[in-house]
C-alpha positions in Angstrom: 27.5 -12.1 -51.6 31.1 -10.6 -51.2 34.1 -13.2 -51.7 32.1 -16.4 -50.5 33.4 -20.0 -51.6 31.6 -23.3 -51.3 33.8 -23.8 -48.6 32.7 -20.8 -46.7 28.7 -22.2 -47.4 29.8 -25.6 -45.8 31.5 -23.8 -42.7 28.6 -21.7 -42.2 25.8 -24.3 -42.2 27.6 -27.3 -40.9 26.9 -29.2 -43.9 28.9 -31.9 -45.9 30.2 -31.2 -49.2 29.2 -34.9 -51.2 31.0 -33.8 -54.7 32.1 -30.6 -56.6 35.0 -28.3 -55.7 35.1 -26.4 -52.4 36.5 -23.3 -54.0 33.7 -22.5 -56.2 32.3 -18.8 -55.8 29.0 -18.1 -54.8 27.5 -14.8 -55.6 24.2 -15.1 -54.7 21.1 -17.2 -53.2 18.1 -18.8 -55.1 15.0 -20.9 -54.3 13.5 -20.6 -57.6 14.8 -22.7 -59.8 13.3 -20.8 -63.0 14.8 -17.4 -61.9 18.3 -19.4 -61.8 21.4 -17.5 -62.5 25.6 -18.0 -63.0 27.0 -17.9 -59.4 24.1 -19.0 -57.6 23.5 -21.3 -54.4 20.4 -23.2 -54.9 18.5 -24.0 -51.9 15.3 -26.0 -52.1 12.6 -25.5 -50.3 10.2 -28.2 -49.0 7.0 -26.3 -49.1 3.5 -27.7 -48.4 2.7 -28.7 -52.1 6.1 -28.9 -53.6 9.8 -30.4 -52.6 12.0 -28.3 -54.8 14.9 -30.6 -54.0 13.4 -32.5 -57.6 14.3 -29.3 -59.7 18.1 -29.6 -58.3 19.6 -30.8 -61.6 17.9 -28.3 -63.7 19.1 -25.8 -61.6 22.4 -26.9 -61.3 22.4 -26.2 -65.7 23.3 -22.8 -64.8 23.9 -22.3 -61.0 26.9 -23.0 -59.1 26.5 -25.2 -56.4 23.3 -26.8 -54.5 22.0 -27.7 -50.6 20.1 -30.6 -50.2 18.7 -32.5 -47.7 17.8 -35.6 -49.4 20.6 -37.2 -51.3 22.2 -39.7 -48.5 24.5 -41.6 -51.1 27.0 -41.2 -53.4 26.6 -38.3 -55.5 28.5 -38.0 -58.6 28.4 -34.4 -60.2 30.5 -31.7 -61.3 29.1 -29.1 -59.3 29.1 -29.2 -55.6 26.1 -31.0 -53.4 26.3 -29.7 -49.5 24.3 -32.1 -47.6 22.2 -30.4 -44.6 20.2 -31.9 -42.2 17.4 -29.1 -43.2 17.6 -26.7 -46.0 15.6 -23.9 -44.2 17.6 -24.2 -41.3 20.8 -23.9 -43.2 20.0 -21.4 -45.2 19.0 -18.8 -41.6 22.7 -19.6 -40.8 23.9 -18.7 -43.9 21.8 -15.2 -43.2 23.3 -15.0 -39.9 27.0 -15.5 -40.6 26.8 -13.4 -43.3 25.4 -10.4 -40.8 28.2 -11.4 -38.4 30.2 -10.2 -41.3 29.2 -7.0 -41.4 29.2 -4.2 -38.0 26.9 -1.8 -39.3 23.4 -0.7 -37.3 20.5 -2.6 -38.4 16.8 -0.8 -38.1 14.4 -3.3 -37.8 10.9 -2.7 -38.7 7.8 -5.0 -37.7 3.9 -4.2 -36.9 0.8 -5.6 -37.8 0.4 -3.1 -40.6 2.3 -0.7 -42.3 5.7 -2.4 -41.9 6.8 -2.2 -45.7 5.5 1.3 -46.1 7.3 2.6 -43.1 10.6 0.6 -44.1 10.3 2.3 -47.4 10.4 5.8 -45.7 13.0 4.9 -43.2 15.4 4.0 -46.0 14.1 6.7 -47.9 15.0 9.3 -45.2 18.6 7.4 -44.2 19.3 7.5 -47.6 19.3 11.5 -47.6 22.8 10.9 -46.1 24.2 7.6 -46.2 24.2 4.3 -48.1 21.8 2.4 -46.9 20.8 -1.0 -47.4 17.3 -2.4 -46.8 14.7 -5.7 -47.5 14.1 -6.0 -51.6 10.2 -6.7 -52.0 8.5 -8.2 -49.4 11.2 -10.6 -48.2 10.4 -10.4 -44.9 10.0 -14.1 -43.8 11.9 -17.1 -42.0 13.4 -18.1 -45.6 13.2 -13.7 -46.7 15.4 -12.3 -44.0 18.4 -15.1 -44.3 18.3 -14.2 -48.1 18.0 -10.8 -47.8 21.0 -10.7 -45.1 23.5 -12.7 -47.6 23.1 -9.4 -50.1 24.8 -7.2 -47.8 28.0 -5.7 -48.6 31.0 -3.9 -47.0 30.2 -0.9 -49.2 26.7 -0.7 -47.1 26.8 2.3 -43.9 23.1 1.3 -42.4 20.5 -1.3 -43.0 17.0 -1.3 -42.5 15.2 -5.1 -42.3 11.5 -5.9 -42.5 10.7 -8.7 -40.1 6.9 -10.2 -40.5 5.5 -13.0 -38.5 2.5 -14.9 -38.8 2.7 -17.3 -35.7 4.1 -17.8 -32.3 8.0 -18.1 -31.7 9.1 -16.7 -35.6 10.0 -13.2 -34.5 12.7 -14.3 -32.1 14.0 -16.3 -34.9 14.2 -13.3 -37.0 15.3 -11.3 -34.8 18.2 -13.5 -33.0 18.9 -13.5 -37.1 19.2 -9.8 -37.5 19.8 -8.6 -34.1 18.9 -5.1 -34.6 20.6 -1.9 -33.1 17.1 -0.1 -33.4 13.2 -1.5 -34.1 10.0 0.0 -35.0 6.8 -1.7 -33.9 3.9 0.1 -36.3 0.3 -1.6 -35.5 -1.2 -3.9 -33.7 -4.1 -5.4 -35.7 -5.7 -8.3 -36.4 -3.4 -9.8 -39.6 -2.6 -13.4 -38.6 -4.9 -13.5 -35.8 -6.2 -16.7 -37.0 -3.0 -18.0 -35.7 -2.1 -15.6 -32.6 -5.5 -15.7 -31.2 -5.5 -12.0 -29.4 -4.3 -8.7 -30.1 -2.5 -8.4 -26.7 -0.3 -12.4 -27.9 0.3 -10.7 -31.4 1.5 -7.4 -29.6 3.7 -9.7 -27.4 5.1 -11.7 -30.0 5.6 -8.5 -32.1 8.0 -6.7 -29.1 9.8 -9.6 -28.9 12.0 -8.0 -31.4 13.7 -6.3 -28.2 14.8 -9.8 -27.2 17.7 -9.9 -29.3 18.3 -6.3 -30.1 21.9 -4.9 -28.7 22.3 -3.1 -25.6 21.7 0.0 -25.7 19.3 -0.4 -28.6 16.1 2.0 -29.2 12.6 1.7 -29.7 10.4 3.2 -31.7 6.5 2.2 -30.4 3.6 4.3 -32.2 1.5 5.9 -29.8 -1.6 6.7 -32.0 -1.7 2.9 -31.5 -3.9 1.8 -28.1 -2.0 -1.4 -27.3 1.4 0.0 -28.1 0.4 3.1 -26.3 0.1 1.0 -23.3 3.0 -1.4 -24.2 6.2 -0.1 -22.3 3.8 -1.5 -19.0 2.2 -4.4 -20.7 5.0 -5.8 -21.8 7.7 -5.0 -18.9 9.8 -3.3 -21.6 13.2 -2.1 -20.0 15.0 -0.8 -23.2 15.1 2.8 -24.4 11.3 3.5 -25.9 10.5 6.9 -27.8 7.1 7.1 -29.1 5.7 8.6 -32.4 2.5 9.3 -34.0 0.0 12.7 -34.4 -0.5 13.4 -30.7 1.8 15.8 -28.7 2.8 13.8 -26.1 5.3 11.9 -28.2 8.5 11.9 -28.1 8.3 12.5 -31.7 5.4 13.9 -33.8 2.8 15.5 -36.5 0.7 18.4 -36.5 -0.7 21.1 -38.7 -1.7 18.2 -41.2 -2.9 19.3 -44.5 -4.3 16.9 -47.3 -3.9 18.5 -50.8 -5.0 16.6 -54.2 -2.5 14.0 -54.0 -0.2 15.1 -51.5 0.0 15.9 -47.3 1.9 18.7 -45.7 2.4 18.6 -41.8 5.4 19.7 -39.3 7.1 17.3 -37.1 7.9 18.1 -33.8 10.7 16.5 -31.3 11.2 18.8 -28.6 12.1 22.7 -29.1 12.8 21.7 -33.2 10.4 21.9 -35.5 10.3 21.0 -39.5 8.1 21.3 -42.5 7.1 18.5 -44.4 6.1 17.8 -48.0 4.6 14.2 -48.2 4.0 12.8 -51.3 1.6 10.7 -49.9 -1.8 10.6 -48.3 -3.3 9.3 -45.1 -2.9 10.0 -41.7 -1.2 6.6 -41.3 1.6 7.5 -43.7 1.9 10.7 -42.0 3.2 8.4 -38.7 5.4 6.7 -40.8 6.9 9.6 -42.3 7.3 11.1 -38.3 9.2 7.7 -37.6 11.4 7.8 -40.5 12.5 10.9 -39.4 12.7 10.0 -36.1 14.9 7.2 -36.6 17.3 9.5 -39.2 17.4 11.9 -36.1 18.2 9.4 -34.0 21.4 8.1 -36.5 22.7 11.8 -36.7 21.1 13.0 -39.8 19.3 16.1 -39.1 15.1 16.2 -39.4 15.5 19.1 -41.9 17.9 17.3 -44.0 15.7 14.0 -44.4 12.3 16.1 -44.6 13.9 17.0 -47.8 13.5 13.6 -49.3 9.7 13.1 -48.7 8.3 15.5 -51.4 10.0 12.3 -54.7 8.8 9.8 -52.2 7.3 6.9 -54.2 6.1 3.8 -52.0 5.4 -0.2 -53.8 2.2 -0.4 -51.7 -0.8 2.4 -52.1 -0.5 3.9 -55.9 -2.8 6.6 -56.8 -3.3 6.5 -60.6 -4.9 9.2 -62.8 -6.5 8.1 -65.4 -6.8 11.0 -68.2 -10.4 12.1 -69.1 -11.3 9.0 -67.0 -11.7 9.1 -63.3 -8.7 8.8 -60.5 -8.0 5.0 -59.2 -6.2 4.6 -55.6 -5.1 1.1 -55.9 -4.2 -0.1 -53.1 -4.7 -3.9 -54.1 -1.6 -5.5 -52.3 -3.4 -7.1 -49.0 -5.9 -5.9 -46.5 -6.6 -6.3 -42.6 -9.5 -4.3 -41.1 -6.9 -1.7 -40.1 -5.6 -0.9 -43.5 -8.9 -1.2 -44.8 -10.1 1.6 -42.8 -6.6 3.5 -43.5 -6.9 3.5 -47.2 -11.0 4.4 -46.9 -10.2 7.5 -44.6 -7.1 8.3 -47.8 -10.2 8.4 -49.9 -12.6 10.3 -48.0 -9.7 13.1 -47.2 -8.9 13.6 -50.9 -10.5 16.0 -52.7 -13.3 15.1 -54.8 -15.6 17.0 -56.6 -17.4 14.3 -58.1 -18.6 11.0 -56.4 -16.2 8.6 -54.0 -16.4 4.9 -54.6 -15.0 2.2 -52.9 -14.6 -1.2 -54.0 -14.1 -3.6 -51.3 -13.4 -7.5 -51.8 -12.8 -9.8 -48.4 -9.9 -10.1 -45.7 -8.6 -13.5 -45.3 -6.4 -14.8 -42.1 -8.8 -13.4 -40.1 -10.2 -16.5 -38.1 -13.4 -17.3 -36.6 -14.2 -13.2 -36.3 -14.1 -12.9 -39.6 -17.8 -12.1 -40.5 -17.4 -9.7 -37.2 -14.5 -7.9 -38.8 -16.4 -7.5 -42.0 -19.3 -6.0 -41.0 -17.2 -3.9 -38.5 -15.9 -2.4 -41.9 -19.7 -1.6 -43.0 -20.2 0.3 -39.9 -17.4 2.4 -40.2 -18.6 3.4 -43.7 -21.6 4.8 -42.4 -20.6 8.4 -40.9 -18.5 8.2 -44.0 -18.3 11.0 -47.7 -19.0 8.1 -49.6 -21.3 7.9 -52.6 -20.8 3.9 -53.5 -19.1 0.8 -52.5 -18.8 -2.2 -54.4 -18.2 -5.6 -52.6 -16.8 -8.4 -54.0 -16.5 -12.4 -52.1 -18.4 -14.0 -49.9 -17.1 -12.4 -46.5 -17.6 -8.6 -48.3 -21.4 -9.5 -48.3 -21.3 -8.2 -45.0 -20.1 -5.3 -45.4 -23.2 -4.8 -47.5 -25.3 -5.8 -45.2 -24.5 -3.5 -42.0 -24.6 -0.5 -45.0 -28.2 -1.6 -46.2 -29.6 -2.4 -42.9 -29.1 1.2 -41.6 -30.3 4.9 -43.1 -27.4 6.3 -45.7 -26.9 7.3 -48.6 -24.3 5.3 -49.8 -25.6 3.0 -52.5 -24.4 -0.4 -52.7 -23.4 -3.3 -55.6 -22.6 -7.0 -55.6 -20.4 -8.0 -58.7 -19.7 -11.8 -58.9 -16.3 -11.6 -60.3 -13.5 -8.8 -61.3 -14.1 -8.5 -64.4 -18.1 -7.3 -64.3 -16.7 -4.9 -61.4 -14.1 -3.0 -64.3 -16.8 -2.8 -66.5 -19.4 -1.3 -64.1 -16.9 1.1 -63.3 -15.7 2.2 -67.0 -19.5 2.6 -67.9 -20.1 4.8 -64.7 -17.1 6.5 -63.8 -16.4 10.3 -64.8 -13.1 12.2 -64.7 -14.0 13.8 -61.4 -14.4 10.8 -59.7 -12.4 8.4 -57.5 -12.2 4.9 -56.4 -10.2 2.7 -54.2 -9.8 -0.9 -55.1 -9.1 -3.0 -51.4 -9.0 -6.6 -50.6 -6.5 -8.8 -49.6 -4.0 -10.4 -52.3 -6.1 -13.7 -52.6 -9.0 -12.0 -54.6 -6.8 -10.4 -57.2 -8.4 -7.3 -57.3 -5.2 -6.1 -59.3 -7.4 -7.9 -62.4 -9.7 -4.5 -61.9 -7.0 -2.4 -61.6 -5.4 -4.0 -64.9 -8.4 -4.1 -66.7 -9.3 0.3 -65.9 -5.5 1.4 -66.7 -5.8 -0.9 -70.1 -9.3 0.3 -71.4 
C-alpha cells in the first residue's frame, strides 16, 4: 500500500476513528492475526466458526492500526480502532479506492476451471514486456480481490485479477470491484453447482463479469467449451467477444499439437500470423490457456512471437509433474478437482509417454450437490476407452468410480485403500521407474499426504 494513512482507511470505508492517531501509515492488509506484521491494518473477519475481532489486541502487539465492528464504547488504546458497520464490507472499499488509484488495464480472469492456471500464463506472457501485476495465491474471493487490489503500486503497467465465485450475485461484486478493461471466461463445469443449480445459471453468473467491465472492453470466451461456444447468443452479450481454443474457427488458436515427455509443442494461429510454441506443460487444456495468454498479450501490443518466447521456463502452482529418480514419475495434481479437471489431468496422463504402466489415483469431488454419485461414476466411464493400467480410489463418493470400471469388460485393475497413507505404501511397493501416476481429488481429502509421503521415502 503506497503512502496510505489511517486517515486515508477512515475516508475510504466511512468508518470512525475511536482512538489512535490518524496519521499513522499503513503498509499493508491482514486478517490473520498470527501472520501479523509492522505497518499492518488488521481486519477481522467474522467467519462461520470464528469472530476474529477477539484476537484484535494481540494483533495490535505488532500491527498498526485495527477495523472493528464490535467495540461501540469508549476505546482507550494507543493504536487506532476504525469502527465499521461491517468489516468485510469495509475492507471491498478499501480494495476499490485503492484501484481508483491506479489507471492501468486490468485482465480479469474467471471460469469454472482453469482460472489460476490461465492467470498464471497471462501474466506470464505480459510479463515478456511489461510490469505486470497479478492475484498472489489463490486470492480470488470477496475478502481475496479487495486485498489483493490494496497491493498495487504506481510502479505496476498491467494487472491481471483472478475472480472466483461460488454463488449467485458474488461476481458482480467482484467485478464492480475490479472493473476490468479485458476478461477471460475459461469453463463452464460443475464446481459450485451445489449452489448454482445448472450449468447454463453458473455460465450466466460467470459473464456477468462484462457487467462492469469498461467500454470498449474485450472478451476472451473459449470455444472448445459447448456453453461458452454458444454464449455470445445465450447470454445477449453486446461487448467485443474473440474466441480461443484448438478448433480453427477461433479468433485465436492451436494446432499441430505435439505431446513430448514432459512438455507440448503447438502453433497458434490468429489470422494470416502464425507462431511456434514450446509449452512446458502438458494437456490439451493448458494448450487453450497458453493460446489465450497470447491472445490477450496480442491484444495489449505485445507481439505473439515475443510472448511465445516465455512459455518454454513456464512453471505453474497447480499441476506439478515430479520425477522421482530410480522410482517412478508422480503428476500431482492434488490442489482441487471437479469432473472437468479430473478428466483434464487423466487425458495429461494418458498423452504422456509411458513405457511402463499408467496409474491413477482418484479420491472424491466435493461441492458437487445432489449429482454427485452421477458425476462420479461419469468419471468411471470415461476411464474405460482409456491407456490405463490401474486406478486407485480413495472416499466414499470414489467408490463409484470403481464401480462403473468393474461392472464393464477392461482391463484396468482396480484398488480401494481406506486412508492415504496405505495408498503411498501400495504404491512405493509396486511402482517402477518407468511408471507414472496421477494423484487427483479435491483439497478436502488431502491427497497431498500421498504425494508427501512418495517424494520423502
Amino acid at each position: 500500500m503506497e503512502n496510505i494513512t489511517v486517515k486515508d482507511i477512515v475516508e475510504m470505508t466511512g468508518g470512525i476513528l475511536m482512538c489512535g492517531d490518524e496519521n499513522t501509515p499503513v503498509t499493508d492488509i491482514c486478517i490473520n492475526s498470527k501472520e501479523i506484521k509492522e505497518g499492518d491494518l488488521f481486519v477481522p473477519i467474522i467467519g462461520e466458526r470464528v469472530d476474529a475481532h477477539r484476537f484484535i489486541e494481540s494483533a495490535l502487539e505488532i500491527g498498526a492500526a485495527t477495523l472493528t465492528s464490535q467495540h461501540n464504547g469508549v476505546v482507550v488504546a494507543e493504536k487506532p480502532y476504525i469502527r465499521v458497520d461491517d468489516t468485510v464490507d469495509a475492507l471491498q472499499r478499501i480494495g476499490a479506492a485503492i484501484r481508483n488509484r491506479y489507471d492501468l488495464p486490468i485482465v480479469a480472469v474467471t471460469g469454472s476451471v482453469g482460472k489460476t492456471t490461465t492467470r498464471e500464463m497471462i501474466t506470464h506472457a505480459l510479463a515478456s514486456a511489461k510490469k505486470t501485476f497479478h492475484t498472489a495465491k489463490n486470492f480470488n474471493s470477496q475478502i481475496g480481490v479487495p486485498i489483493t487490489l490494496s497491493k498495487m503500486s504506481s510502479d505496476d503497467e498491467i494487472a491481471v485479477l483472478e475472480l472466483g465465485i461460488s454463488e449467485e450475485g458474488q461476481m458482480d461484486i467482484l467485478s464492480e470491484l475490479v472493473r476490468p478493461d479485458m476478461a477471460v471466461v475459461t469453463t463452464i463445469g460443475v464446481a459450485h453447482i451445489e449452489f448454482m443449480k445448472t450449468q447454463e445459471n453458473i455460465r450466466k453468473q460467470k459473464l456477468s463479469v462484462v457487467h462492469f467491465m469498461k467500454d470498449g472492453g474485450t472478451l476472451f470466451l473459449n470455444g472448445d467449451d459447448a456453453l461458452l461456444k454458444d454464449a455470445v447468443n445465450a447470454e445477449n452479450l453486446t461487448c467485443r467477444t474473440l474466441f480461443y481454443g484448438t478448433e480453427d474457427w477461433c479468433d485465436y488458436y492451436a494446432k499441430d499439437i505435439v505431446y513430448h515427455d514432459s512438455y507440448t509443442t503447438f502453433t497458434c494461429v490468429h489470422g494470416a500470423e502464425e507462431v511456434s510454441v514450446e509449452l512446458n506443460s502438458l494437456g490439451k487444456h493448458n494448450v487453450g490457456n497458453c493460446v489465450v495468454a497470447l491472445a490477450v498479450a496480442n491484444e495489449n501490443g505485445i507481439p505473439m512471437s515475443v510472448a511465445a518466447k516465455e512459455f518454454s521456463s513456464f512453471e505453474g502452482q497447480r499441476q506439478q509433474i515430479i520425477r522421482i529418480e530410480n522410482k517412478f514419475t508422480m503428476i500431482d495434481d492434488t490442489y482441487n478437482a471437479s469432473p472437468d479437471s479430473m478428466k483434464a489431468s487423466i487425458n495429461v496422463l494418458c498423452d504422456m509417454p509411458c513405457e511402463g504402466k499408467r496409474v491413477a489415483v482418484l479420491g472424491d469431488m466435493f461441492e458437487l450437490g445432489d449429482n454427485e454419485i452421477r458425476y462420479h461414476k461419469e468419471i468411471g466411464e470415461f476411464l474405460l476407452d482409456k491407456t490405463l493400467d490401474e486406478v486407485v480410489v480413495l472416499g466414499e463418493l470414489a467408490q463409484n468410480i470403481k464401480q462403473v470400471i468393474e461392472a464393464n469388460e477392461t482391463n484396468i485393475k482396480v484398488y480401494t485403500f481406506t486412508d492415504n497413507e496405505e495408498a503411498a505404501i501400495y504404491l512405493m511397493a509396486t511402482m517402477k521407474p518407468e511408471d507414472i501416476v496421477l494423484i487427483k481429488a479435491s483439497n478436502g481429502m488431502n491427497l497431498k499426504e500421498i504425494v508427501n509421503i512418495l517424494k520423502a521415502e
